[in-house]
ROVO-26376 format. One line per 10 residues: number of its first residue (from 0); their letters; for each residue y negated, x negated, z of C-alpha. Coordinates in steps of 0.1 Angstrom, whole numbers. Layout:
<zaros>
NUM = a = Y:X:Z  ... $
</zaros>
This chain:
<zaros>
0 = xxxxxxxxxx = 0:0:0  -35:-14:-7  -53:6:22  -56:-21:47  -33:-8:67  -14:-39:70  -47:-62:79  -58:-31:102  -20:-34:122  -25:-76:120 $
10 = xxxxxxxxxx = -57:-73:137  -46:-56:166  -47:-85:190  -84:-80:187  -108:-52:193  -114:-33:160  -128:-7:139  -116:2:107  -135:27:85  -117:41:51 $
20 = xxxxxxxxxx = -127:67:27  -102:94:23  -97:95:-21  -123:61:-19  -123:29:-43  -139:-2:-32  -171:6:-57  -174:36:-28  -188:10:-7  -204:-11:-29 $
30 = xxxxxxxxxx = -216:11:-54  -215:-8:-78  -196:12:-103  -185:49:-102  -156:55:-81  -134:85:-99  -121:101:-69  -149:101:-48  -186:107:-60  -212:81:-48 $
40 = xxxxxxxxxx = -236:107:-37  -211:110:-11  -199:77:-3  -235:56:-7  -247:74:22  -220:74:41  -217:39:39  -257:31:50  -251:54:82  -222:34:93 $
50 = xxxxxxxxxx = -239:-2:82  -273:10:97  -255:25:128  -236:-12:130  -269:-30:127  -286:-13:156  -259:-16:178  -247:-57:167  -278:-72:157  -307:-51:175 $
60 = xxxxxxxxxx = -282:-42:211  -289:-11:211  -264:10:233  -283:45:215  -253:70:229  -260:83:190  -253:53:177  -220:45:194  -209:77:189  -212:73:152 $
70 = xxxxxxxxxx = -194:34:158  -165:50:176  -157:78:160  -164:107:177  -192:118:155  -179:129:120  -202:111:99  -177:126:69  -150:144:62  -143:120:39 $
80 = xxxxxxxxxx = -140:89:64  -108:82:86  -122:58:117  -96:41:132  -97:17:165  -77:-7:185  -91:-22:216  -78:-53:227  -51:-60:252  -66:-79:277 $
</zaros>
């Protein structure tokens, strides 16, 4: 399978957070070229939330409760994203 599944399960022994799009091509992150199974006015803005949201909280420090929600998970950003997490065994 070519959904990173296997890089999300070797990453494991680190905390992690994986974000796929549900019918997505690579261009649906890049946007760079259409993707057929997903339209970019979709995916283009779903990717800046998520990059945007990652930027606050990594290079600003914000702990925003908004913006980890959106980093975790539990606000649905799309229906069209899958967030999945592992959290390190310490």
């Amino acid at each position: 399978s070519n959904d990173g599944t296997g890089l999300f399960a070797r990453a494991a022994a680190a905390s992690f957070t994986w974000v796929s799009f549900v019918g997505g091509c690579h261009e649906s992150f890049t946007g760079t070229l259409t993707c057929p199974t997903l339209p970019l006015e979709e995916s283009l803005p779903t990717t800046a939330t998520y990059a945007i949201a990652f930027a606050e909280r990594h290079v600003l420090g914000s702990e925003d409760p908004g913006v980890l929600a959106i980093l975790d998970g539990s606000t649905e950003v799309s229906t069209h994203v899958v967030v999945s997490r592992t959290e390190r065994a310490e």
